[in-house]
MITI-413423 format. One record per residue: y, x, z of N, C-alpha, C in turn. Coordinates in Angstrom, 3 decimals, m for minus. Each point is the difference from the previous one (the first is absolute). Layout:
N
> Y/X/Z/Y/X/Z/Y/X/Z
...
This chain:
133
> 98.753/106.759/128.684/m1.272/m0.717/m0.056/0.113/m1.149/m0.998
> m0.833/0.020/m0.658/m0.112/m1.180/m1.238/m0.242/m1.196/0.723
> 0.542/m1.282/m0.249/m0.532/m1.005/0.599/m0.747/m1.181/m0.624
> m0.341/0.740/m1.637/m1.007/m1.035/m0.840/m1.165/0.213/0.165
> m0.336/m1.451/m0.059/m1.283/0.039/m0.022/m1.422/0.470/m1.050
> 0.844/m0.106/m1.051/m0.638/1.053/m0.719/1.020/0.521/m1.198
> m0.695/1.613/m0.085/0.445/1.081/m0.761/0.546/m0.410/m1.529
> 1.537/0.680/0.065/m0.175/m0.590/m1.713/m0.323/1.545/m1.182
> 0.172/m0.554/m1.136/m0.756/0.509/m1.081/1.592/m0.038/m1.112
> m0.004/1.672/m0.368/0.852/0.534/m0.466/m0.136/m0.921/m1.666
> 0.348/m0.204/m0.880/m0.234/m0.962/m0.804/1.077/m0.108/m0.741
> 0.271/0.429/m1.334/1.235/m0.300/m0.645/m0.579/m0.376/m1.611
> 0.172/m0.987/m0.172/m0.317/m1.222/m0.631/1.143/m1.374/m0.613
> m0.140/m0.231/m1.399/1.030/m0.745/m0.237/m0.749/m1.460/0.385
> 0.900/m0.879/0.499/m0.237/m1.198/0.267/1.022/m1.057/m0.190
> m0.381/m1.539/m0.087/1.621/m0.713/0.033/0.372/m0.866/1.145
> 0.822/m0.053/0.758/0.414/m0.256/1.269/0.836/m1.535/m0.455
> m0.039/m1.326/0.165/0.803/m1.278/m0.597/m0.100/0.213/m1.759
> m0.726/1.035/m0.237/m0.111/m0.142/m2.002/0.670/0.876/m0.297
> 0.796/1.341/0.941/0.932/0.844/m0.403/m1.047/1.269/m0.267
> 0.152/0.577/m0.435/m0.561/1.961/0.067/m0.141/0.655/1.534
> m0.405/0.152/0.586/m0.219/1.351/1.038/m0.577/0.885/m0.127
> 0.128/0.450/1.475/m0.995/1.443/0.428/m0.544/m0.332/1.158
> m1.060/0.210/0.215/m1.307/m0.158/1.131/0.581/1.423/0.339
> 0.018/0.121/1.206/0.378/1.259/0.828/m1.198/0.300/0.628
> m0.247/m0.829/1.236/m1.428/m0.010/0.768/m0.598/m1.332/0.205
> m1.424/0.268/0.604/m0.680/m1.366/0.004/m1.327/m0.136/1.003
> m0.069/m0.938/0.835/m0.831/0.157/0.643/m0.517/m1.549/0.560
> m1.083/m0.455/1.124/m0.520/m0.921/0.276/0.778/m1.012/m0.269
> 1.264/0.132/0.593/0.812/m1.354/0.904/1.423/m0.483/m1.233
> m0.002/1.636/m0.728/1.272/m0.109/m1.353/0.486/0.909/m0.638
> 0.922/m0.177/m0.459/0.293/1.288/m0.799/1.687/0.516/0.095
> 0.160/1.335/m0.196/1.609/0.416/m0.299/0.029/m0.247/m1.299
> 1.326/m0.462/m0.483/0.432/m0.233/m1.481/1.321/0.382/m0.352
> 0.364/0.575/m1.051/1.329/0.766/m0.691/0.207/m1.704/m0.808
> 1.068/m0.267/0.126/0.099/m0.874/m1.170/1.909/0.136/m0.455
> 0.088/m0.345/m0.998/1.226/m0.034/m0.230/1.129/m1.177/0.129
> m1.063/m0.990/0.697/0.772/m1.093/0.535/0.656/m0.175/1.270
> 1.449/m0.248/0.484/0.705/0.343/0.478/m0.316/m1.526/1.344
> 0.260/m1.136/m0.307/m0.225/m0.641/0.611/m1.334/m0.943/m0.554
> m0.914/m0.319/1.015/m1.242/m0.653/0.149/m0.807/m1.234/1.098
> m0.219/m0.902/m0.433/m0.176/m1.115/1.236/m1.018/1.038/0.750
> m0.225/m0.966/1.299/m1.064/0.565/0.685/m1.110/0.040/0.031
> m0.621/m0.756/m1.065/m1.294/0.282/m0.668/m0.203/m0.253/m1.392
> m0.252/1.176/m0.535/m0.159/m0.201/m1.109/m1.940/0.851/m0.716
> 0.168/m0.823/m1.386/m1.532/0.564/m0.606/0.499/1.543/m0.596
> m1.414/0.775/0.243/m0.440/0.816/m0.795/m0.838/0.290/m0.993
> m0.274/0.682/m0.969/m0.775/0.409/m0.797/m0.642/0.785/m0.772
> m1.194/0.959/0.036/0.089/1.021/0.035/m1.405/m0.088/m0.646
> m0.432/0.992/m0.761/m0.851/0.402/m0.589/m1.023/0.909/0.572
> m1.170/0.050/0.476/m1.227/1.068/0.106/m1.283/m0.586/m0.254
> m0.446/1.317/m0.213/m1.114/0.129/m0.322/m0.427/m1.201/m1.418
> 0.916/m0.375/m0.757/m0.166/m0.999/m0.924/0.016/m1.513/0.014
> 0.343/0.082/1.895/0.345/m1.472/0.027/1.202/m0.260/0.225
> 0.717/m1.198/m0.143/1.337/m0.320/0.265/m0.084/m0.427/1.584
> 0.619/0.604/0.649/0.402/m0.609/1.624/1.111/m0.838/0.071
> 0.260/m1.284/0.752/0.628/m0.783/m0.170/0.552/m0.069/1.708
> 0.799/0.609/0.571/m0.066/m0.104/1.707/1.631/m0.825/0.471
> m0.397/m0.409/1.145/1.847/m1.004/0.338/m0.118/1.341/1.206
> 1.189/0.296/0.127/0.071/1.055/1.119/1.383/m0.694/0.788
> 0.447/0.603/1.356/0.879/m0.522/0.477/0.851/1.438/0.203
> 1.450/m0.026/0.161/0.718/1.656/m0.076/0.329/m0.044/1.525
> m0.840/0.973/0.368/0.384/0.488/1.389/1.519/0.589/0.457
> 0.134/0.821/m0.979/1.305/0.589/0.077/0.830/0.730/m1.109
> 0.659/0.257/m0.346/0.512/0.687/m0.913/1.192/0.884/m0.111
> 0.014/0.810/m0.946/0.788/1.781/0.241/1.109/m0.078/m1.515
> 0.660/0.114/0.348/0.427/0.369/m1.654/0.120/1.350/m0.291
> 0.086/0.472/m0.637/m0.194/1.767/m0.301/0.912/0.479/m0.663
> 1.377/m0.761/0.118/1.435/0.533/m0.278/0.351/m0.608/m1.283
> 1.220/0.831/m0.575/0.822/m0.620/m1.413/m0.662/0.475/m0.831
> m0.185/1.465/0.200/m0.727/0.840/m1.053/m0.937/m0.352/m0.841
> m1.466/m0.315/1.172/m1.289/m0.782/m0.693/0.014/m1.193/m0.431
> 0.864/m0.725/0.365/0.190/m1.184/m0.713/m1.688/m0.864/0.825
> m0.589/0.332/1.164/m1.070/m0.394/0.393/0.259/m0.524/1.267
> m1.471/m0.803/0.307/0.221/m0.164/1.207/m1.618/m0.624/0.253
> m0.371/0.395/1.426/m1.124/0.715/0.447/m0.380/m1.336/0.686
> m1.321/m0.518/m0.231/m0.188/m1.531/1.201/m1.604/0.565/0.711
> 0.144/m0.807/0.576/m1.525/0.104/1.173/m0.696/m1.446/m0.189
> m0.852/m0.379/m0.551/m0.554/m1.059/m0.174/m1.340/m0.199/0.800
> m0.077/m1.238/0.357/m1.030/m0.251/1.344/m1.079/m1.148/m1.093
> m1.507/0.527/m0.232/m0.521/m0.904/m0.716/m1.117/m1.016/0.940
> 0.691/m1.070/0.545/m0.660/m0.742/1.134/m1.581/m0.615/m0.811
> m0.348/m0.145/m1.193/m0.987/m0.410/m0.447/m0.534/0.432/m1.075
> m0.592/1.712/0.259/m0.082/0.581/m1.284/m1.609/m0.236/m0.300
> m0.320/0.284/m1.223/m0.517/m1.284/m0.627/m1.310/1.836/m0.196
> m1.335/m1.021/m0.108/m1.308/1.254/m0.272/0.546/0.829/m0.631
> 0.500/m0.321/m1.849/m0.018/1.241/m0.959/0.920/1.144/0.974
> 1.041/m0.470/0.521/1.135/1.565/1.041/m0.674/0.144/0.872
> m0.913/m0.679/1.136/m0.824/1.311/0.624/m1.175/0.590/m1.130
> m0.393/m0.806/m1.135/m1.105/0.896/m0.715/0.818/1.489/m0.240
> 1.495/m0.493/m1.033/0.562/1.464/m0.340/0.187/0.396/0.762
> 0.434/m0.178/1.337/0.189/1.289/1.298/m0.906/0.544/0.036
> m1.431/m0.649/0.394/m1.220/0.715/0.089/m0.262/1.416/m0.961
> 0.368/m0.270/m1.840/m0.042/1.329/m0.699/0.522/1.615/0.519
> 1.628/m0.804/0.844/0.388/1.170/0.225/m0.425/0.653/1.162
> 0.414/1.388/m0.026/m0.397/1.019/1.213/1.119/0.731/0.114
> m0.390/0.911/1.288/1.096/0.494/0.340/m0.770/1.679/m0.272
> 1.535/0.678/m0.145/m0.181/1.858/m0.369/0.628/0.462/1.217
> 0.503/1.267/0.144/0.306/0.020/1.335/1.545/0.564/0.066
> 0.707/m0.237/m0.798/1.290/m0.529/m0.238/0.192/m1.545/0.134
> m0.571/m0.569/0.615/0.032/m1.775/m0.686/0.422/m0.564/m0.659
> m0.471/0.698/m1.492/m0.007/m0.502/m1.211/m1.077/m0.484/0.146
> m0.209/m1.187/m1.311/m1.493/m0.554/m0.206/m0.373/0.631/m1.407
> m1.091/0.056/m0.041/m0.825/0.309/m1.167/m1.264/m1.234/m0.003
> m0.488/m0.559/m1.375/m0.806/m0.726/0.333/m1.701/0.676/0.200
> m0.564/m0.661/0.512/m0.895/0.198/1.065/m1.715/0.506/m1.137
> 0.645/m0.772/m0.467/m1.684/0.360/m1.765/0.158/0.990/m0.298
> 1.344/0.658/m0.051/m0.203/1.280/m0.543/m0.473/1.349/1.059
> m0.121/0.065/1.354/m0.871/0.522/0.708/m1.661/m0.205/m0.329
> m0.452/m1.458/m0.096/m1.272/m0.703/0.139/m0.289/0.936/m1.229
> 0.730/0.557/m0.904/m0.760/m0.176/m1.257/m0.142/2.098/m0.150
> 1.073/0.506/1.116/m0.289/1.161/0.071/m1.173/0.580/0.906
> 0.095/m1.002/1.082/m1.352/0.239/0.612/m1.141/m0.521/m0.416
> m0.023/m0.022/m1.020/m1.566/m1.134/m0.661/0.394/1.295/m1.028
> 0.613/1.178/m0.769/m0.122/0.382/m0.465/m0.695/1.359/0.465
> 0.300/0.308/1.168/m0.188/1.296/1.310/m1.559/m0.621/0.021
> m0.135/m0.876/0.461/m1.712/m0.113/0.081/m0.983/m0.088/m1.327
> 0.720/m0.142/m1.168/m0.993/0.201/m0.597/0.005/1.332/m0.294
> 1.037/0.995/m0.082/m0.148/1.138/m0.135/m0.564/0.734/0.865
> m0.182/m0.297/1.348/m0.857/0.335/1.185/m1.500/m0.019/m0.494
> m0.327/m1.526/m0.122/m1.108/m0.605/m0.229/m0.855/1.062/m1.546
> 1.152/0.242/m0.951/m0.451/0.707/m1.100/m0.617/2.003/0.244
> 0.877/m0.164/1.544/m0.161/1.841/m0.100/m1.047/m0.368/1.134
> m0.560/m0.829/0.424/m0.902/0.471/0.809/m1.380/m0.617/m0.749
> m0.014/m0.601/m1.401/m1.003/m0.055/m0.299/m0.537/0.654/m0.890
> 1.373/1.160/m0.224/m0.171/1.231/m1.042/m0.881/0.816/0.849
> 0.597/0.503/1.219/m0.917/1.060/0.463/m1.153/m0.783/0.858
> m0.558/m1.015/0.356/m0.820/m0.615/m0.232/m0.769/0.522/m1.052
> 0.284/m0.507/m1.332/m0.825/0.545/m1.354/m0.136/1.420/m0.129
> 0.897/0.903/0.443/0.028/1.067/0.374/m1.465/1.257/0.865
> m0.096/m1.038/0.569/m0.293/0.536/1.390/m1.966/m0.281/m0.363
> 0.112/m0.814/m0.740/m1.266/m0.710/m0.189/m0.523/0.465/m1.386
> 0.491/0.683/m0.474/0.010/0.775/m1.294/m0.721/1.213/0.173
């Protein structure tokens, strides 16, 4: 049984974790998973991350953290964002969920079903003209 409160969002995305390079793993209401290649990290540190054309600027706190061996040279944190700021719930809002829980963003449905109705809207005013002919 999951015990978050809300669902996260599959998400792989470069971002910088203290000004270094990462990877956004997942992301959701409360925070995010992060790949970073930094080995040791205070307990709160900034993020920064790019969508939708704005710069996000967030202080997150590290819930916990994994390292992911010698090999990857990585290591995996859980970040808790106690005061996330409008623009990260605006960009959460874009995304949606598929039914793998991946996200896909959400306009590109709006814009297939606004395409289905006008093609609806177009064949029924053909045989309409049709019919009246």
């Amino acid at each position: 049984m999951d015990r978050r409160k809300h669902k996260r969002i599959k998400k792989n995305m470069v971002l910088k974790v203290n000004n270094k390079p990462s990877t956004l793993v997942d992301i959701s209401r409360d925070g995010l998973r992060v790949s970073t290649p930094l080995s040791k990290t205070p307990r709160d540190i900034d993020i920064a991350l790019k969508a939708e054309n704005k710069n996000l600027n967030l202080q997150g706190i590290i819930q916990w953290v994994r390292n992911q061996g010698p090999r990857k040279r990585s290591t995996e944190l859980g970040v808790r964002i106690p005061n996330p700021s409008q623009e990260y719930n605006q960009f959460l809002d874009t995304l949606s969920w598929d039914s793998r829980g991946q996200f896909e963003y959400g306009w590109v449905l709006i814009i297939l079903s606004v395409m289905l109705l006008i093609g609806v809207v177009y064949g029924i005013l053909t045989l309409f003209d049709l019919y009246h002919f």
